[in-house]
N, CA, C and O atoms as a GROMACS GRO file, in nm:
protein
  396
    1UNK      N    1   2.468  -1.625   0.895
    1UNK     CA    2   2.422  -1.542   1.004
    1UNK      C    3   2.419  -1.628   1.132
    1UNK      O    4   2.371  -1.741   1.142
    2UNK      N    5   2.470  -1.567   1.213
    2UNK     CA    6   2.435  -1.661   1.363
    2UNK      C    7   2.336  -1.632   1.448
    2UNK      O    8   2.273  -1.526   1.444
    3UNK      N    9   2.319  -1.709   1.517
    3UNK     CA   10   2.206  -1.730   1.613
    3UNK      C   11   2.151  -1.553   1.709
    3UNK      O   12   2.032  -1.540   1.736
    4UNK      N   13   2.229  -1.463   1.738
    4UNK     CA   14   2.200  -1.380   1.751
    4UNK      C   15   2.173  -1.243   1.671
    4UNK      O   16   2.086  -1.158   1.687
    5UNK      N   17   2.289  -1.256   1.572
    5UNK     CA   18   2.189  -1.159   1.434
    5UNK      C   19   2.076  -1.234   1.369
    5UNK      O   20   2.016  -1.183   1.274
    6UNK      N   21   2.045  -1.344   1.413
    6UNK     CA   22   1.883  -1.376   1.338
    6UNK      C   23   1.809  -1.311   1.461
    6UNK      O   24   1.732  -1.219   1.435
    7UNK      N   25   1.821  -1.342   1.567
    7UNK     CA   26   1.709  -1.307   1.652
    7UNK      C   27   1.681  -1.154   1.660
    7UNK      O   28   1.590  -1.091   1.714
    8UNK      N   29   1.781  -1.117   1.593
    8UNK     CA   30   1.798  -0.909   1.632
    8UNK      C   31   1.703  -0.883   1.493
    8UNK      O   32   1.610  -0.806   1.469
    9UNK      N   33   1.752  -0.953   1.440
    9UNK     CA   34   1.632  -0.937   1.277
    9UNK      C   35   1.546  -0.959   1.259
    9UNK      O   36   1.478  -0.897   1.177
   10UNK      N   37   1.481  -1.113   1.361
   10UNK     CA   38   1.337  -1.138   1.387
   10UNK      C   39   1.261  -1.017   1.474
   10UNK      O   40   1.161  -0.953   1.442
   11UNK      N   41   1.343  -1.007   1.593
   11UNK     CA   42   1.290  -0.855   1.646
   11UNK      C   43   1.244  -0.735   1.585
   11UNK      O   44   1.132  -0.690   1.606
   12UNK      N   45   1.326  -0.681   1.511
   12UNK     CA   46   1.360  -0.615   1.392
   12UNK      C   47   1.196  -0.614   1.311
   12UNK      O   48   1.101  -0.537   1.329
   13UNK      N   49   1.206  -0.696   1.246
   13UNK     CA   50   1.088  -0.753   1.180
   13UNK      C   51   0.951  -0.718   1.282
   13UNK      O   52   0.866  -0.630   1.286
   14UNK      N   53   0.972  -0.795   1.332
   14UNK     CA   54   0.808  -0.856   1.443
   14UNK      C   55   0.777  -0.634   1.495
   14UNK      O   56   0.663  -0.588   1.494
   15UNK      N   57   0.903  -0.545   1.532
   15UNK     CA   58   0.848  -0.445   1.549
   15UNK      C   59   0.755  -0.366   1.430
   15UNK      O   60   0.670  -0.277   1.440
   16UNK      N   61   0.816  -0.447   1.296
   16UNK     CA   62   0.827  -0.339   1.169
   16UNK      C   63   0.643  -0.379   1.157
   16UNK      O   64   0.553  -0.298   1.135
   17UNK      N   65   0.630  -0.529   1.181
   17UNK     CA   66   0.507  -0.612   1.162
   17UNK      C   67   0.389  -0.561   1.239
   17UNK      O   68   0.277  -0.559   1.188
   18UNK      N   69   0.419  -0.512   1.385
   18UNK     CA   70   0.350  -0.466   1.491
   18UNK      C   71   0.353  -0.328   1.478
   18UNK      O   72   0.272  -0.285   1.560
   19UNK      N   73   0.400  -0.242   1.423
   19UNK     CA   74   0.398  -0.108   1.372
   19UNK      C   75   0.345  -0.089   1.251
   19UNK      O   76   0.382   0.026   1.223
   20UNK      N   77   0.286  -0.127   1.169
   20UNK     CA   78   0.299  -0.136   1.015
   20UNK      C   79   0.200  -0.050   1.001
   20UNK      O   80   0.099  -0.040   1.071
   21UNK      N   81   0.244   0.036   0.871
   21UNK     CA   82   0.086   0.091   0.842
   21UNK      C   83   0.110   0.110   0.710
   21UNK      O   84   0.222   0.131   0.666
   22UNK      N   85  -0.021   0.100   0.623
   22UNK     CA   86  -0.047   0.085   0.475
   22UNK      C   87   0.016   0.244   0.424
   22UNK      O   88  -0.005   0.344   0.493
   23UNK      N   89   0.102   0.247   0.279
   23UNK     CA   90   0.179   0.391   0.283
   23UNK      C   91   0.063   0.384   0.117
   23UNK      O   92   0.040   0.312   0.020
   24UNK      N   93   0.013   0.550   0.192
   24UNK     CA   94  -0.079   0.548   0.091
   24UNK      C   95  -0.046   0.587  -0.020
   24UNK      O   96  -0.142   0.622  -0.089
   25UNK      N   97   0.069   0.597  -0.076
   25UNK     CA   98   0.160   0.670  -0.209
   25UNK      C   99   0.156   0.532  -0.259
   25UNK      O  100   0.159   0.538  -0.382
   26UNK      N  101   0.152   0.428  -0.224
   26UNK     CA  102   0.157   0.282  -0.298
   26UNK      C  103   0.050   0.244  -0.345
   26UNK      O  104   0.055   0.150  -0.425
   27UNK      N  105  -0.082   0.305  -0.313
   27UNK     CA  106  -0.207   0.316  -0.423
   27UNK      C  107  -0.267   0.419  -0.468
   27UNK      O  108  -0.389   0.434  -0.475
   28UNK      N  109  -0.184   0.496  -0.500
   28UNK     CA  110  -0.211   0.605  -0.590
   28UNK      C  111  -0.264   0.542  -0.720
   28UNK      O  112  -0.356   0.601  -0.777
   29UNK      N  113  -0.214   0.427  -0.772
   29UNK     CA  114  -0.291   0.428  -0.917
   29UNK      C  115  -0.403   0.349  -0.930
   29UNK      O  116  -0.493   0.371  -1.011
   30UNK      N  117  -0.397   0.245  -0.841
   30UNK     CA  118  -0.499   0.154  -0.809
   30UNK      C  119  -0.652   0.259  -0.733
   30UNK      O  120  -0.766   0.224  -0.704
   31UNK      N  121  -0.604   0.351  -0.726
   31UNK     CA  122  -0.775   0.484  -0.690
   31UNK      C  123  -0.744   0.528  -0.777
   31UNK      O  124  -0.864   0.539  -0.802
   32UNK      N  125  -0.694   0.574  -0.867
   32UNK     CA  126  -0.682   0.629  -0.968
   32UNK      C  127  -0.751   0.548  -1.092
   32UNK      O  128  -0.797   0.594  -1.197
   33UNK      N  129  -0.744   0.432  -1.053
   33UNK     CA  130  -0.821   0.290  -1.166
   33UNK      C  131  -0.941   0.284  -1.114
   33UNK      O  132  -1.035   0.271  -1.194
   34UNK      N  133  -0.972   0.294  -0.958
   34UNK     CA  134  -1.116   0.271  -0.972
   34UNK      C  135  -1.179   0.361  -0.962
   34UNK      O  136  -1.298   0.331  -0.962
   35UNK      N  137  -1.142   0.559  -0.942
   35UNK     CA  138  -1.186   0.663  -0.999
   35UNK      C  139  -1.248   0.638  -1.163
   35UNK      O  140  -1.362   0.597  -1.178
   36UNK      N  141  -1.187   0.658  -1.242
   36UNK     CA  142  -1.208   0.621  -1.362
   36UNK      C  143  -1.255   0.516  -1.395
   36UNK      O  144  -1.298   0.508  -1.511
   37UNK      N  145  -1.266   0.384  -1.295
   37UNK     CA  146  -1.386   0.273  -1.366
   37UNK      C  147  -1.520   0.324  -1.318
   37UNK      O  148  -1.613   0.333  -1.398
   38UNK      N  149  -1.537   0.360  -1.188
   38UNK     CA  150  -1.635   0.393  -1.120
   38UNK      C  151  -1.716   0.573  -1.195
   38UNK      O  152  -1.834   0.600  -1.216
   39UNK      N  153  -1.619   0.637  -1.212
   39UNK     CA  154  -1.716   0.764  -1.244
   39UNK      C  155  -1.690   0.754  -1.399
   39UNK      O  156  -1.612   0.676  -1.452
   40UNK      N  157  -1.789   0.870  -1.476
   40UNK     CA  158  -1.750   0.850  -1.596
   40UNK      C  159  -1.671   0.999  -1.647
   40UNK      O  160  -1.709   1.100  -1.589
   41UNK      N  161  -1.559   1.015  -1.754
   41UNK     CA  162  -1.494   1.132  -1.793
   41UNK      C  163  -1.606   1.219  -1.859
   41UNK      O  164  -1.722   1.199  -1.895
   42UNK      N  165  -1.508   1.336  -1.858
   42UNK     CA  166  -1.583   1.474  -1.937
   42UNK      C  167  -1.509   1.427  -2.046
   42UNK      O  168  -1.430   1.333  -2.048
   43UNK      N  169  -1.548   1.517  -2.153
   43UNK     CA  170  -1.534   1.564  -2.335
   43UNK      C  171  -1.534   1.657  -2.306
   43UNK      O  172  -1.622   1.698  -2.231
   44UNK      N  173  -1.409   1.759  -2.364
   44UNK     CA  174  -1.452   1.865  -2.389
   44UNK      C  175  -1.379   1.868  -2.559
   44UNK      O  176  -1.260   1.841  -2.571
   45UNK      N  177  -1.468   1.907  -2.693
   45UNK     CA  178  -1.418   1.940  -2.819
   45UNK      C  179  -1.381   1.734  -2.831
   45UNK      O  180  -1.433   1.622  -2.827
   46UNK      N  181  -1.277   1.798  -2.844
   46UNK     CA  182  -1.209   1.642  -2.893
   46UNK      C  183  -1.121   1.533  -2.797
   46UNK      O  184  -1.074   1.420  -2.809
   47UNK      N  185  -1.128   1.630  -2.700
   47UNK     CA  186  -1.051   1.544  -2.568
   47UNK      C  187  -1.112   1.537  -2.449
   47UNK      O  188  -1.174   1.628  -2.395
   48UNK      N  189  -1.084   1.366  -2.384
   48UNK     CA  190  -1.151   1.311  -2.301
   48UNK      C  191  -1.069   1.325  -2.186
   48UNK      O  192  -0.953   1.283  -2.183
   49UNK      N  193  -1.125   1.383  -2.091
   49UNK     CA  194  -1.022   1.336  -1.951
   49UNK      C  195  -1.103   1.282  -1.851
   49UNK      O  196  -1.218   1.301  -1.812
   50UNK      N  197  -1.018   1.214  -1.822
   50UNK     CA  198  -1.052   1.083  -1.636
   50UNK      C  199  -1.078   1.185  -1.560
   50UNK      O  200  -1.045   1.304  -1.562
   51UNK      N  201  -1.157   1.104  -1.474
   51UNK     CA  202  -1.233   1.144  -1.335
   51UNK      C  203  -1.122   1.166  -1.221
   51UNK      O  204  -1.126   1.245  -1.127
   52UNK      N  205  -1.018   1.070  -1.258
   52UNK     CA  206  -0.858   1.066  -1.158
   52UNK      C  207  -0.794   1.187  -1.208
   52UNK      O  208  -0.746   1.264  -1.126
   53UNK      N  209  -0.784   1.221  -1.364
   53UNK     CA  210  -0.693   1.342  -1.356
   53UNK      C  211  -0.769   1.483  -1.354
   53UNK      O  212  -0.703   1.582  -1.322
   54UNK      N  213  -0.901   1.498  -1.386
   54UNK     CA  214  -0.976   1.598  -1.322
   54UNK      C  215  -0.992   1.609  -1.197
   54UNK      O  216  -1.016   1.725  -1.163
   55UNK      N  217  -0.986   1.498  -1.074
   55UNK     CA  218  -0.980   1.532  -0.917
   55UNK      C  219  -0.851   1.540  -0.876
   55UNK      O  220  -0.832   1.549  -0.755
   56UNK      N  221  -0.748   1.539  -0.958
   56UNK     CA  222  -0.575   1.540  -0.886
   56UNK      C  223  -0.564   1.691  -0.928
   56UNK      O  224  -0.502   1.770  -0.857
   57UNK      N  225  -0.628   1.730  -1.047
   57UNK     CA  226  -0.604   1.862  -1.096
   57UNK      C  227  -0.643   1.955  -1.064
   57UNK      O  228  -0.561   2.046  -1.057
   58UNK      N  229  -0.809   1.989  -1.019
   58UNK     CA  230  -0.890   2.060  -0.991
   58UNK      C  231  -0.880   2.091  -0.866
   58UNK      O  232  -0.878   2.203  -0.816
   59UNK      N  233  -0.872   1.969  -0.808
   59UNK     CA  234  -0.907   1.981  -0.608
   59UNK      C  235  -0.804   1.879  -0.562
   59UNK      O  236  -0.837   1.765  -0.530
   60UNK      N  237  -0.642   1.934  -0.558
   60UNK     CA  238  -0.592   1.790  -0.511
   60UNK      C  239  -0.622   1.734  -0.335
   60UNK      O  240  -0.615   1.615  -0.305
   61UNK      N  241  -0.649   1.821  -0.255
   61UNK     CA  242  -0.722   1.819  -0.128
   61UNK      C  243  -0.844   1.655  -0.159
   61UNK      O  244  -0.834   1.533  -0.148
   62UNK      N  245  -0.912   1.720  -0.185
   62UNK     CA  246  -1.041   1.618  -0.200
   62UNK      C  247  -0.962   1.503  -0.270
   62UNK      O  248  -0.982   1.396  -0.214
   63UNK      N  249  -0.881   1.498  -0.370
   63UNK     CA  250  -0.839   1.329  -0.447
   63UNK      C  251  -0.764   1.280  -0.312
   63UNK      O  252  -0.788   1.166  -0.272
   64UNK      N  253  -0.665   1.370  -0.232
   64UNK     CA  254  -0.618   1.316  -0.124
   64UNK      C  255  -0.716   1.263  -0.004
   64UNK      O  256  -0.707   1.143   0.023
   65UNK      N  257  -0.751   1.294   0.025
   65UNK     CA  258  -0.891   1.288   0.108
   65UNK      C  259  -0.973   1.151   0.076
   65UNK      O  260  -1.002   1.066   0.159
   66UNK      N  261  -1.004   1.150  -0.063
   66UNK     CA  262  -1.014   0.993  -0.113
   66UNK      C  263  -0.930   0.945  -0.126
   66UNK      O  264  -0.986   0.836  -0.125
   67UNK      N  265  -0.817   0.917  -0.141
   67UNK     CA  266  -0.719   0.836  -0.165
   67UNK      C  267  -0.683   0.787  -0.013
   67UNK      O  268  -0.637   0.673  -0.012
   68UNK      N  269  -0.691   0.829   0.076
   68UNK     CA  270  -0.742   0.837   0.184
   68UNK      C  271  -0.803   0.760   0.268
   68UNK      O  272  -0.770   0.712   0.376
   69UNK      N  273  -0.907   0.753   0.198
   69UNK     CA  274  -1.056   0.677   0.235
   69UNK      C  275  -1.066   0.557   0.208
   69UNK      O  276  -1.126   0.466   0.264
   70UNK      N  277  -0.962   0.561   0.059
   70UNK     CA  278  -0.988   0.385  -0.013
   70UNK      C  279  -0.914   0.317   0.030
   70UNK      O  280  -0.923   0.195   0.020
   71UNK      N  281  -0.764   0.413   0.128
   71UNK     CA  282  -0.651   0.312   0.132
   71UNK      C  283  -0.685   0.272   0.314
   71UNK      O  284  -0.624   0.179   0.365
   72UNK      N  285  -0.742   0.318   0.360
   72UNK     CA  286  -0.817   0.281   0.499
   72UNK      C  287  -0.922   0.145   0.467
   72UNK      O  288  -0.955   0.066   0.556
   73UNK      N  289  -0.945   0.140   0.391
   73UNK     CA  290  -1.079   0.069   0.358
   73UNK      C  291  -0.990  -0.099   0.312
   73UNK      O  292  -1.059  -0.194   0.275
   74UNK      N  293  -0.891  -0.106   0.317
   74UNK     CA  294  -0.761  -0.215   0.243
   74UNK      C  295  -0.742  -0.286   0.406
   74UNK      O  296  -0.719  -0.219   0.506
   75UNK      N  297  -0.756  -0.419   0.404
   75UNK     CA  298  -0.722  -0.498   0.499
   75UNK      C  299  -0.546  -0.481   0.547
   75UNK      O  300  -0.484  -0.456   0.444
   76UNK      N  301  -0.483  -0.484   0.628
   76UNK     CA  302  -0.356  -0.478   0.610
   76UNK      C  303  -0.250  -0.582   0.608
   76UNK      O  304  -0.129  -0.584   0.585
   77UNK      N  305  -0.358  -0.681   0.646
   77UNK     CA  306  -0.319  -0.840   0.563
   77UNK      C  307  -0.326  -0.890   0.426
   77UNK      O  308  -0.275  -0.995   0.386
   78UNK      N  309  -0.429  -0.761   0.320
   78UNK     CA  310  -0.375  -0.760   0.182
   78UNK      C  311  -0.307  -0.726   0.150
   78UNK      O  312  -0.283  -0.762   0.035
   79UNK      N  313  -0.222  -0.638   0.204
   79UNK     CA  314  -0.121  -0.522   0.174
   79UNK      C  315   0.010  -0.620   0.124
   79UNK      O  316   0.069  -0.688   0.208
   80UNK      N  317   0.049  -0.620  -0.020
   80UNK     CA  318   0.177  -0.648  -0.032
   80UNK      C  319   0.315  -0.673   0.067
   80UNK      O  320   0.372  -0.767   0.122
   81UNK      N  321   0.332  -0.506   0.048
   81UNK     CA  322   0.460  -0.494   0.148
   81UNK      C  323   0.456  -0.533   0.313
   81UNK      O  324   0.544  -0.524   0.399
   82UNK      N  325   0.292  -0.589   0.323
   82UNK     CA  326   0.302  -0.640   0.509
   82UNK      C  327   0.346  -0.796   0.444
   82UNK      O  328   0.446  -0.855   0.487
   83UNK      N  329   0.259  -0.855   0.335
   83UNK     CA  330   0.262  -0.981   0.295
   83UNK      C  331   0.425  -1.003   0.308
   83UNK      O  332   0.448  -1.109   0.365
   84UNK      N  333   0.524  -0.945   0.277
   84UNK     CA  334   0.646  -0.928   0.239
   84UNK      C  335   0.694  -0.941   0.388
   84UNK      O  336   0.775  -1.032   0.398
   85UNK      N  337   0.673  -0.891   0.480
   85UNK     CA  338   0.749  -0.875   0.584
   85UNK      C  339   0.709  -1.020   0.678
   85UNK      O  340   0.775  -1.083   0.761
   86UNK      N  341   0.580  -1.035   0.628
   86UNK     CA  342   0.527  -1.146   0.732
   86UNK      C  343   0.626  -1.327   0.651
   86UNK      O  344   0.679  -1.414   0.720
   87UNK      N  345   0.620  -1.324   0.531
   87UNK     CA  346   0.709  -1.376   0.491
   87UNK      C  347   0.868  -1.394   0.511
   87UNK      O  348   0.936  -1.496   0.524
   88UNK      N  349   0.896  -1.277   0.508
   88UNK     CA  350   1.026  -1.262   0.577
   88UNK      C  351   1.053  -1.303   0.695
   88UNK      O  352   1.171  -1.313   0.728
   89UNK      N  353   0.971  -1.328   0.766
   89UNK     CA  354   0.964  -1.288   0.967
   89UNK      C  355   0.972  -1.482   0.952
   89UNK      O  356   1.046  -1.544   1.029
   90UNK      N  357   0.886  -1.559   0.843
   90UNK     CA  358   0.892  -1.688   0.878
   90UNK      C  359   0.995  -1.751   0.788
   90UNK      O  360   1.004  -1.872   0.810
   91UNK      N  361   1.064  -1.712   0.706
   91UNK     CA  362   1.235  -1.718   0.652
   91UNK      C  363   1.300  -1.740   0.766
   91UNK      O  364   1.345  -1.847   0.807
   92UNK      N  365   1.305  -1.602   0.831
   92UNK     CA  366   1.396  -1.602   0.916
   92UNK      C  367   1.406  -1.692   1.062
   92UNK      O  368   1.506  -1.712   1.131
   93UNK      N  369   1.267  -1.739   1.084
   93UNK     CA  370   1.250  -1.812   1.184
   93UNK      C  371   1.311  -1.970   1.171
   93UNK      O  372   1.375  -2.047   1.244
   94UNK      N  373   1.264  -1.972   1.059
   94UNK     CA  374   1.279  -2.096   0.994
   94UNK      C  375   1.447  -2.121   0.994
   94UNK      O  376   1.490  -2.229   1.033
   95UNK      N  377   1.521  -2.033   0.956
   95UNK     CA  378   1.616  -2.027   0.961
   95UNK      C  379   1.709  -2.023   1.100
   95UNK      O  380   1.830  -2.037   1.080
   96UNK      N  381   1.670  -2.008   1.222
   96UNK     CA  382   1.695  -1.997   1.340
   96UNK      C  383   1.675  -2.136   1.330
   96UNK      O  384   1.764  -2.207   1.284
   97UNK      N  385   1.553  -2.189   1.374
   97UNK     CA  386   1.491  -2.328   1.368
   97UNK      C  387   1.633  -2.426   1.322
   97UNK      O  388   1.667  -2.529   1.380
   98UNK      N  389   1.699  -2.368   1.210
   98UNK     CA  390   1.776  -2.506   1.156
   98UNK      C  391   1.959  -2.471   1.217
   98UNK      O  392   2.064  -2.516   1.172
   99UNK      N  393   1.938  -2.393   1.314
   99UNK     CA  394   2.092  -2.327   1.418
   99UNK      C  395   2.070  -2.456   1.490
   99UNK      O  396   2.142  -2.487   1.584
   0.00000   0.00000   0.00000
């Protein structure tokens, strides 16, 4: 890569970095884990169901609504896929650096 497709890619990057926002379909199961650690299931007869698949089933409004709530509540410097980009952004610098 040369010196100007790195810098179009660092750009690239640094907008994706400065725009970023947590996509809340990427913790769907992780509220779904602490639904079910946190509340406890019904029985009904012989079968048990989660607190996650009784609120996705019953009221999917309200599980969205929390799902919602928990993924607001997530630093966006924990976030994987920012971790990923911010990594990337110093690859690529680094890589300019040695042009």
């Amino acid at each position: 890569m040369n010196k100007l497709e790195l810098q179009t890619k660092i750009s690239a990057v640094e907008d994706a970095i400065n725009n970023y926002q947590i996509a809340t379909e990427d913790y769907v199961e992780e509220y779904e884990s602490y639904l079910d650690n946190v509340y406890e299931g019904v029985k009904i007869g012989k079968v048990r169901y989660h607190p996650s698949y009784i609120l996705r089933n019953l009221d999917n409004v309200e599980f969205s609504l929390g799902l919602e709530e928990y993924v607001s509540s997530i630093e966006v410097i924990d976030d994987p896929s920012y971790q990923q980009l911010l990594l990337l952004l110093e690859n690529l610098k680094d890589d300019l650096e040695s042009i």
